[in-house]
Structures are given as structure tokens and as C-alpha cells.
TORLO-119545 format. One record per atom (N, C-alpha, C): y, z, x; atom name; residue in three letters. Coordinates in Angstrom, 2 decimals. Atoms other than C-alpha are relative to their C-alpha. Layout:
BEGIN
- v;w;u;atom;type
- Y;Z;X;CA;ALA
...
END
This chain:
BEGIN
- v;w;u;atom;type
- -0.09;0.26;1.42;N;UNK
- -21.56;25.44;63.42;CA;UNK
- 1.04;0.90;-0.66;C;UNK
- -0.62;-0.89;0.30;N;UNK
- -19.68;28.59;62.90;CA;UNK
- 1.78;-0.91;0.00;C;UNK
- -1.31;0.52;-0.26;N;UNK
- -16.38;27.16;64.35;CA;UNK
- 0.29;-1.37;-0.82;C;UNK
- -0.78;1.63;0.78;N;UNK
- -16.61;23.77;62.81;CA;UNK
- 0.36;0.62;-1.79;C;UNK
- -0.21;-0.44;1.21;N;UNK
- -17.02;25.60;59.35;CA;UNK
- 1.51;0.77;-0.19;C;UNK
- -1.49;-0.62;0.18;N;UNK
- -13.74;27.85;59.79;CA;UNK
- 0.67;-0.89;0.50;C;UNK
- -0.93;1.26;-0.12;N;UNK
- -12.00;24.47;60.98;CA;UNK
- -0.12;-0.35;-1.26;C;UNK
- 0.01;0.29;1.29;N;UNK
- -13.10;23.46;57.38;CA;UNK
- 0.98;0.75;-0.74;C;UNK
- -1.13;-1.26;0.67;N;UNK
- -11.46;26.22;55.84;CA;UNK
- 1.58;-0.26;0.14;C;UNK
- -1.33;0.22;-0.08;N;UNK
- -8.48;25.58;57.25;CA;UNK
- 0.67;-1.29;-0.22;C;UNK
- -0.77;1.24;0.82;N;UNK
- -7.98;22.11;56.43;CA;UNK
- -1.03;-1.20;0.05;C;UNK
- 0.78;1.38;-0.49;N;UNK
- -9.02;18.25;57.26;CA;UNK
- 0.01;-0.31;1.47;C;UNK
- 0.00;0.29;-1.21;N;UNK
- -9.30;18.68;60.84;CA;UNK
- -0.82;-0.15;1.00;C;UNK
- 1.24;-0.49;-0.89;N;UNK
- -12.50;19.26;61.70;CA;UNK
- -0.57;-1.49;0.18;C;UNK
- 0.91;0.93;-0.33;N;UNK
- -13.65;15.51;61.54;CA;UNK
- 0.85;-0.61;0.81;C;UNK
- -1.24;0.59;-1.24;N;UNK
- -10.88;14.53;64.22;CA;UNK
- -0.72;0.10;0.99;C;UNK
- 0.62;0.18;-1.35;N;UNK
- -11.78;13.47;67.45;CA;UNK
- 0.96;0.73;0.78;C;UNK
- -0.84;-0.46;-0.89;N;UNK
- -8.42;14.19;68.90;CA;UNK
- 1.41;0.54;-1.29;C;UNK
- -1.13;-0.88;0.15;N;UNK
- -5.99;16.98;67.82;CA;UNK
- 1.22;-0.04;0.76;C;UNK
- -1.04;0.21;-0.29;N;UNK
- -2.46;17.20;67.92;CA;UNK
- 0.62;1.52;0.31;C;UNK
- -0.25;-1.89;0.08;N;UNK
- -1.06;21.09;68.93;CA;UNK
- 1.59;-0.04;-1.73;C;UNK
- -1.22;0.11;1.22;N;UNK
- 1.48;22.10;65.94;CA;UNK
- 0.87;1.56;0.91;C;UNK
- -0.90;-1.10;-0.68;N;UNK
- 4.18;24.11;67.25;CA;UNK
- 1.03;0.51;-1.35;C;UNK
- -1.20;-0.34;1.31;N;UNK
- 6.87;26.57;65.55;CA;UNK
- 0.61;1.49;0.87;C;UNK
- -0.94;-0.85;-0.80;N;UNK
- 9.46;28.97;66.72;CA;UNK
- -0.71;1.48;0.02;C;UNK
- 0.30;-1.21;-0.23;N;UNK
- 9.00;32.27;67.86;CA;UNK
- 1.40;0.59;-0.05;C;UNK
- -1.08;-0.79;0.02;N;UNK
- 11.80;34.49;66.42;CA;UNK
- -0.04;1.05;1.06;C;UNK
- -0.26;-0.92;-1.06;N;UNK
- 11.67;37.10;69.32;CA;UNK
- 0.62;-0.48;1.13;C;UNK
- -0.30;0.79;-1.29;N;UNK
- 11.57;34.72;72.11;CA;UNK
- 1.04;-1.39;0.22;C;UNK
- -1.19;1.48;0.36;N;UNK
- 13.76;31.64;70.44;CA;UNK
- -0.67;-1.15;0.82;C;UNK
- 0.37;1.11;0.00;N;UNK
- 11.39;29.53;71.85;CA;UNK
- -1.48;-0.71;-0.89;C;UNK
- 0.81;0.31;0.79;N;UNK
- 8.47;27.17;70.21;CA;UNK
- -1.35;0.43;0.50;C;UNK
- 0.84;-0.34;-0.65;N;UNK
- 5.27;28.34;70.94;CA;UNK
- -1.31;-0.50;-1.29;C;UNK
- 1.03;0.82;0.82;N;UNK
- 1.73;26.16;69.50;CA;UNK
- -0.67;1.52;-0.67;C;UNK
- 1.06;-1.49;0.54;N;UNK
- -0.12;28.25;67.04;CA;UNK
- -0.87;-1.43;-0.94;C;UNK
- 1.25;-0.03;0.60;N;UNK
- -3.25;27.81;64.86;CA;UNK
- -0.89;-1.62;0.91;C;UNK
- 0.62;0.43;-0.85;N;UNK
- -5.27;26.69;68.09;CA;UNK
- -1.60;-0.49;-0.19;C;UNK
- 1.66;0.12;0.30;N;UNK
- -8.94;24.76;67.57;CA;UNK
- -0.63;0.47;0.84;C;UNK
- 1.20;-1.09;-1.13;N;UNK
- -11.86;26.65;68.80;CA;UNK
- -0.13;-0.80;1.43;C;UNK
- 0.34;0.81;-1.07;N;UNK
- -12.75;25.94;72.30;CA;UNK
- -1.01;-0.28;0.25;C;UNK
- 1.20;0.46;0.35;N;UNK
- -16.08;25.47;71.73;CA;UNK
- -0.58;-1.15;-0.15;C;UNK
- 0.17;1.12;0.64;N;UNK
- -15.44;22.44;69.91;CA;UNK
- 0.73;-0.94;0.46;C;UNK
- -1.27;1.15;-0.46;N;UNK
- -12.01;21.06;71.53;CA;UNK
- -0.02;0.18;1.36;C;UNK
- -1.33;-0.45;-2.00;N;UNK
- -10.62;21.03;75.36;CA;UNK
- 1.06;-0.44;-0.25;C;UNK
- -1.32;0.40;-0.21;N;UNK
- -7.32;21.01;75.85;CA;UNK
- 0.24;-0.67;1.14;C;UNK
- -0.15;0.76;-0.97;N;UNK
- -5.85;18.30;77.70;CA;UNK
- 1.77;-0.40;0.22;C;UNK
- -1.09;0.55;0.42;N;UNK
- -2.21;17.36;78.73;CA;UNK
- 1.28;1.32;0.39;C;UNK
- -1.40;-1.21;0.09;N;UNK
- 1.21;19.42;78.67;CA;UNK
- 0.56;-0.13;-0.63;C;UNK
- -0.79;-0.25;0.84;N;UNK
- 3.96;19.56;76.49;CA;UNK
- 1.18;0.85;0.61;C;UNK
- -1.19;-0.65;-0.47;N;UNK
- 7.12;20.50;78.13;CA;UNK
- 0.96;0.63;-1.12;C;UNK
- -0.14;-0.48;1.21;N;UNK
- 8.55;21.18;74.94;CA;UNK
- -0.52;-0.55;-1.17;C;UNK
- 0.37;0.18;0.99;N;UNK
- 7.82;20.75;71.53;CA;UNK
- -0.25;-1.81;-0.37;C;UNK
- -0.08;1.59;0.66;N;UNK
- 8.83;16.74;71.07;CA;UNK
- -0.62;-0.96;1.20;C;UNK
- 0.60;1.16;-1.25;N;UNK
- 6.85;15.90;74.48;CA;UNK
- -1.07;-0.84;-0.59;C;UNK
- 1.44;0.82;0.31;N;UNK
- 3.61;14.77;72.63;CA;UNK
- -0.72;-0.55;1.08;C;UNK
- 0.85;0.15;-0.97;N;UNK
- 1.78;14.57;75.67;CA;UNK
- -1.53;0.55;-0.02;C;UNK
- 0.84;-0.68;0.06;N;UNK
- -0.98;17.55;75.07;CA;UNK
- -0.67;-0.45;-1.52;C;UNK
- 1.20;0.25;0.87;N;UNK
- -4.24;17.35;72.84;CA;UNK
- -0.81;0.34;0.12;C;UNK
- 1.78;-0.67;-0.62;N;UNK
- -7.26;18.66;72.43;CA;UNK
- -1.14;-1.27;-1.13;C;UNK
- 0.68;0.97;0.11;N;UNK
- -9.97;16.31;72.32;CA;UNK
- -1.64;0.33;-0.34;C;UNK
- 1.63;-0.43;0.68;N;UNK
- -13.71;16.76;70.42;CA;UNK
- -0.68;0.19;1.19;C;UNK
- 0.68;-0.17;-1.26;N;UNK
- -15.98;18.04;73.05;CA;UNK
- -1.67;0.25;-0.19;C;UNK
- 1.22;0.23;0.15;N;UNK
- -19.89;17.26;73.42;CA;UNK
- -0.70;0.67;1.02;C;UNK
- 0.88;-0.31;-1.08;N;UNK
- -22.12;19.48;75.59;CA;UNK
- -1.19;-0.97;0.77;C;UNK
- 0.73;1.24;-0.89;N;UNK
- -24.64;16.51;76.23;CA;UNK
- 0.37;-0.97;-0.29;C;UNK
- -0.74;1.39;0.38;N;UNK
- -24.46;13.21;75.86;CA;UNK
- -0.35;-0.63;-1.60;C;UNK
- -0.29;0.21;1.89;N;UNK
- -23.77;11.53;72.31;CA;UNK
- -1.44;-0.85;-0.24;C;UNK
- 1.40;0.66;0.79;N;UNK
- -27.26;9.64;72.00;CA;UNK
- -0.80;1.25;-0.18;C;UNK
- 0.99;-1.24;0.36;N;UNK
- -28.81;13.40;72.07;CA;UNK
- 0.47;0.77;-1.27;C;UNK
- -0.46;-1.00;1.64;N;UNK
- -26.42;14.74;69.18;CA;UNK
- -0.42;-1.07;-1.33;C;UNK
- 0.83;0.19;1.32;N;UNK
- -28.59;14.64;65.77;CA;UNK
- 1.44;-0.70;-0.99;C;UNK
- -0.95;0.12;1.02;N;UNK
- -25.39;14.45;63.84;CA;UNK
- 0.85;-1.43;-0.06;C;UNK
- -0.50;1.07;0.05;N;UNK
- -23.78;11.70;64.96;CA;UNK
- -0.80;-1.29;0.12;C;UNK
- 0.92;0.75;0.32;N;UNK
- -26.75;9.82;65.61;CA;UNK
- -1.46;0.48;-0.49;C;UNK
- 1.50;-0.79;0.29;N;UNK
- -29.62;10.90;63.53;CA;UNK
- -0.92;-1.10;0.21;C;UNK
- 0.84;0.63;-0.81;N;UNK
- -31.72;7.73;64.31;CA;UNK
- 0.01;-0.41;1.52;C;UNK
- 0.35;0.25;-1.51;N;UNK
- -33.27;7.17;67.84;CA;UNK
- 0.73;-1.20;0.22;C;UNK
- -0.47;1.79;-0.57;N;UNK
- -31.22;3.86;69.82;CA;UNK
- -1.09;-1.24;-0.16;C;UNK
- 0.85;1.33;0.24;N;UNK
- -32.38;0.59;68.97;CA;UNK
- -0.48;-0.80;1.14;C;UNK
- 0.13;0.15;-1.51;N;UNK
- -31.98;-0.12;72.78;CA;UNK
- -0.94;0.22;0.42;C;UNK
- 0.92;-0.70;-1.37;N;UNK
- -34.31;0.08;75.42;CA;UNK
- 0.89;0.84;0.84;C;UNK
- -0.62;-0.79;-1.09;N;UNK
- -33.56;2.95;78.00;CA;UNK
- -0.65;0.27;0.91;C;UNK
- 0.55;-0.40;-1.46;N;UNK
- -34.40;3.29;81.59;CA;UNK
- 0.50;1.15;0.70;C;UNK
- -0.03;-1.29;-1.25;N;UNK
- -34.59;6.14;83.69;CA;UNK
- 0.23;-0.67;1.13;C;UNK
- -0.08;0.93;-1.24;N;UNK
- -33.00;5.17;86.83;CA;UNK
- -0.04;1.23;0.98;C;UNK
- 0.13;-0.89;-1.16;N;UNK
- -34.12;6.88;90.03;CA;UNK
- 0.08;-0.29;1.02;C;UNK
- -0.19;0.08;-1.03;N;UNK
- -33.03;7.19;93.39;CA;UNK
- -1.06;0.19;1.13;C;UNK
- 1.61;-0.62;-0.46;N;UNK
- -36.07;7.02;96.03;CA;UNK
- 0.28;-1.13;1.01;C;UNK
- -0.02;0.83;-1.58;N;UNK
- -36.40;5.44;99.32;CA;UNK
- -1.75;-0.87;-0.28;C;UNK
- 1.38;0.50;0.07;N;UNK
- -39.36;2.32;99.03;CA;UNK
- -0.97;0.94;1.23;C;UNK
- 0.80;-0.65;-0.98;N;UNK
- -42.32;3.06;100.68;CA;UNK
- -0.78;-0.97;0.82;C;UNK
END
């Protein structure tokens, strides 16, 4: 909660699924280097970026279980039926 709140702070980014890196020069080094990085908590990074105009890399919303258990995105229970499927040799 912490991290999504200081994503607030900093702008409209926090209800994104998938982030874009923002890059900007580094006067020492003369090259571009990504800054103001989303928590990792909340994002994974995915991808590369060979330089700045590759648009290849992203960091993508990240769910520790699966999305019918998060309250937030679904606060009512599935309308579905769900089966437990188990592996077991008849008898």
C-alpha cells in the first residue's frame, strides 16, 4: 500500500498496468540512463532497451496470487463455478 501511495504522489501512474521507463541524460557519463524507477514490489521489469528510442523494456503490474484472490480488483466472489482439479491415480 505504501508503494502504490508514493506512486500517487508522483503522478497518474499508479493505475497502469504496464509502464514505460523514462530516460534522460547523464551529464558525467553523456549517456541516457532511466530514472524515477516504479517500486519493485508492485512492477517487474521486463525487456531491454539498447538505447533510449528502443522501446522494447517495461515494467508490468505484478500480482503475488492470482487475480480472483485480490479484494481490490475483484471485491465480489466469481459468478462461476470452480473446481479443484486433482491429480490421483483411480483406485
Amino acid at each position: 500500500m505504501r508503494a502504490k501511495e508514493e506512486l500517487n504522489k508522483k503522478g497518474d501512474d499508479a493505475h497502469k498496468v504496464v509502464l514505460k521507463p523514462k530516460y534522460k541524460i547523464d551529464e558525467r557519463l553523456n549517456v541516457y540512463k532511466e530514472y524515477d524507477i516504479p517500486p519493485e514490489n508492485m512492477f517487474i521489469g521486463l525487456g531491454w532497451d539498447e538505447d533510449n528510442t528502443t522501446n522494447r523494456r517495461h515494467y508490468r503490474q505484478y500480482y503475488p496470487d492470482e487475480l480472483e484472490n485480490n479484494k481490490e480488483l475483484f471485491p465480489q466472489k466469481s459468478p462461476f463455478n470452480a473446481y479443484d482439479i486433482v491429480y490421483g491415480m483411480p483406485k
